[in-house]
C-alpha positions in Angstrom: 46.6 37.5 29.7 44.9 36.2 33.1 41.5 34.2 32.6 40.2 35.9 35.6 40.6 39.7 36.6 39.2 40.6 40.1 37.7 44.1 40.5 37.5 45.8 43.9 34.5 46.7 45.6 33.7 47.9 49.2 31.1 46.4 50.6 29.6 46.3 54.6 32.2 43.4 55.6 35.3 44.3 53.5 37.2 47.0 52.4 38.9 47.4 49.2 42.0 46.6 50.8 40.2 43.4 52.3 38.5 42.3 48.7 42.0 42.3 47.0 43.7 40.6 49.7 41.4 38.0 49.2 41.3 37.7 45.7 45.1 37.5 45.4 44.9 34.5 48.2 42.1 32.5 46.4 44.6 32.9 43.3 43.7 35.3 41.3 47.4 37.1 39.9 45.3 40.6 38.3 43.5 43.3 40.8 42.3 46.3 39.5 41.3 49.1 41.9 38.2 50.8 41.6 37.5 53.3 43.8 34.9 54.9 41.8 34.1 58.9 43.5 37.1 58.5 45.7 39.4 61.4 46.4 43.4 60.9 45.3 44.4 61.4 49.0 41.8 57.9 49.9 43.5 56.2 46.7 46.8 56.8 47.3 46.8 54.8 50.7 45.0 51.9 49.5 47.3 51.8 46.6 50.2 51.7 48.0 49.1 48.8 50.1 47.6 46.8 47.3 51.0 47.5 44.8 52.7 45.5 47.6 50.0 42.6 48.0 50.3 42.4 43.8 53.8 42.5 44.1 54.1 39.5 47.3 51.6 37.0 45.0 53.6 38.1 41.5 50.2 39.9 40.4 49.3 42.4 37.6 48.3 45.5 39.8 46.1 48.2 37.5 44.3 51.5 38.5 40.9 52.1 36.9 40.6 55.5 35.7 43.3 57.4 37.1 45.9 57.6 34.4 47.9 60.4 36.1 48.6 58.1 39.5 49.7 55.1 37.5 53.5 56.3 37.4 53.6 57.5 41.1 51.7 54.2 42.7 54.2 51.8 40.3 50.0 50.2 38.9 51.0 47.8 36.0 48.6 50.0 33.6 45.2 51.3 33.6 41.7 50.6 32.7 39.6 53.6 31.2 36.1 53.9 31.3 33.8 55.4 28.4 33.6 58.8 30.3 37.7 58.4 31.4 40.8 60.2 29.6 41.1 59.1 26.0 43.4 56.2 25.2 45.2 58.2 22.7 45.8 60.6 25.1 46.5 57.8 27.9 49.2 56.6 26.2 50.9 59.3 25.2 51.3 60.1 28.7 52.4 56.6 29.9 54.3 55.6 27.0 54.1 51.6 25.8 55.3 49.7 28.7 51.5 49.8 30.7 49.1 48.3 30.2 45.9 50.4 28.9 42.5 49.1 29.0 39.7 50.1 27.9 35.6 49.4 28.2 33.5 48.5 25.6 29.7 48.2 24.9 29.5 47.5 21.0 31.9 46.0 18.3 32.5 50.0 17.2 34.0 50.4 20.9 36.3 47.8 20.5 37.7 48.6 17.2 38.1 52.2 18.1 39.9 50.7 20.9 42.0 48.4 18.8 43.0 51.2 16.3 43.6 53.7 19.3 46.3 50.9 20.9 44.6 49.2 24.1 46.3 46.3 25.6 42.8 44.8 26.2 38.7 45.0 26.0 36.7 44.6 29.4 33.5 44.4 27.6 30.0 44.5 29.2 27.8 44.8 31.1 27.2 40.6 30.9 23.9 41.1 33.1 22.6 43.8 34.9 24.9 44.4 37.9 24.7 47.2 41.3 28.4 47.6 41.4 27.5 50.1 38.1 25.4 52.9 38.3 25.2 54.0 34.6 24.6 51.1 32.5 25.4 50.6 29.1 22.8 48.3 27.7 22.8 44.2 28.4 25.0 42.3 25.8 24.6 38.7 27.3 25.8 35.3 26.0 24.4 36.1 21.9 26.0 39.8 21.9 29.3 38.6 23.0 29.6 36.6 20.3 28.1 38.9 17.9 31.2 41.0 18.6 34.2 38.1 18.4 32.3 37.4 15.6 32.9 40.5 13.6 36.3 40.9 15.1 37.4 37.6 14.1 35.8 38.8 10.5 37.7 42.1 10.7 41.3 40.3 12.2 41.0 41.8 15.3 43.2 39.9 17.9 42.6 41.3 21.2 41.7 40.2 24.2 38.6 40.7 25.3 37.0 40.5 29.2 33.6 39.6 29.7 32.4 41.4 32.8 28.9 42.9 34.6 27.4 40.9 37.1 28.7 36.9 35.9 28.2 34.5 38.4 29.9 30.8 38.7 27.0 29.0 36.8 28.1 31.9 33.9 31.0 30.5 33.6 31.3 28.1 31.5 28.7 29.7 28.7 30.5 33.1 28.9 33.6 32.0 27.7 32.1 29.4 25.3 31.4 32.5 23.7 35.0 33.1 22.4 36.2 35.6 25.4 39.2 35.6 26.8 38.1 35.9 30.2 36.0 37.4 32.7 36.1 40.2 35.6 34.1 39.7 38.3 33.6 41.3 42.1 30.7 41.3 43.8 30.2 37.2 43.3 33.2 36.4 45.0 32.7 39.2 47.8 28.5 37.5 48.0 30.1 34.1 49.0 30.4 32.7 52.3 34.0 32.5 51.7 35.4 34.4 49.2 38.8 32.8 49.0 37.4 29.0 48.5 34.9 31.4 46.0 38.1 33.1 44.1 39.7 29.2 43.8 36.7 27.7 42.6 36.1 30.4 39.9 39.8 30.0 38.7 39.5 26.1 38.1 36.1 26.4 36.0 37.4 29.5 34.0 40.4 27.4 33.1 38.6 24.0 32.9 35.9 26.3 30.6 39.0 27.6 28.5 40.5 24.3 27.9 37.1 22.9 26.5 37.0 25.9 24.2 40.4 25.3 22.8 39.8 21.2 22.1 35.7 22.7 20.7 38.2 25.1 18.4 41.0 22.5 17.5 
């Protein structure tokens, strides 16, 4: 499982296109598009074009929501939101060689997950963030490890994504908290340079994961 997942976004200066071209140069090896609100005919496109950008840099390619275009667009899996298709019903339709993911709020969202078959958790919102426009309520660093807390008590092994509006200076605290990794977007699109961003954020997530594995040893 990748430390860091990038998240599309659309923004004044880039495109969606642009932001995962970037991402993928700066290092990063798992996009997921979101094109929240966005027709099938403006997804199909962009899809297309960022299945073969994944597929150049050897990167995991999902589609958020969209669980009927993951077959025809060749994704890697998808990642369902609360109000998306069921996972049950998810994979029944794909079968299990994608990858299903699914977003969490609380500890009872990610064992219903876990019992339902997800590959893995993106579990927020972190801080309040503007790529979102319904919110589920703020965990930060003490409900994140509430919850690997009780899934650790439970045996729950699954990976879980920190995501929602995480920053650099996050970094390290966020995944002290016993996550997996985190998903970020508009951070890296913020910066100056959003490659150099991308590269930086990769070498603290894996300097922050190697301190958590000697802290856990």
């Amino acid at each position: 499982m990748e430390k860091v997942q990038f998240i599309t976004h659309y923004t004044e200066r880039y495109s969606y296109l642009d932001s995962a071209r970037m991402a993928l140069e700066g290092g990063c090896r798992w996009i997921q598009l979101r094109m929240k609100d966005a027709a099938e005919n403006e997804i199909l496109p962009v899809a297309a074009e960022v299945r073969k950008l994944c597929n150049d840099y050897g990167a995991i390619f999902i589609i958020d929501d969209h669980v009927e275009l993951v077959k025809e667009i060749r994704a890697d899996g998808v990642h369902l939101g609360k109000n998306d298709m069921p996972v049950v019903e998810a994979r029944r339709i794909l079968g299990e060689e994608y990858i299903i993911g699914g977003t969490a709020n609380t500890y009872e969202d990610v064992k219903k997950h876990w019992l339902d078959g997800v590959n893995y958790i993106g579990c927020g919102p972190f801080r309040y963030t503007t790529t979102k426009q319904k919110l589920s309520p703020i965990l930060g660093l003490e409900g994140y490890k509430e919850i690997i807390r009780q899934m650790r008590a439970d045996n729950i092994n699954l990976p879980i994504v920190a995501i929602g509006g995480i920053t650099f200076a996050d970094i390290l605290s966020v995944m002290q908290t016993g996550v997996t990794g985190i998903a970020l977007s508009g951070t890296v699109l913020r910066a100056d340079n959003p490659v150099e961003e991308m590269q930086r954020i990769l070498t603290e997530t894996n300097q922050a994961g190697k301190i958590n594995q000697t802290a856990n040893y």
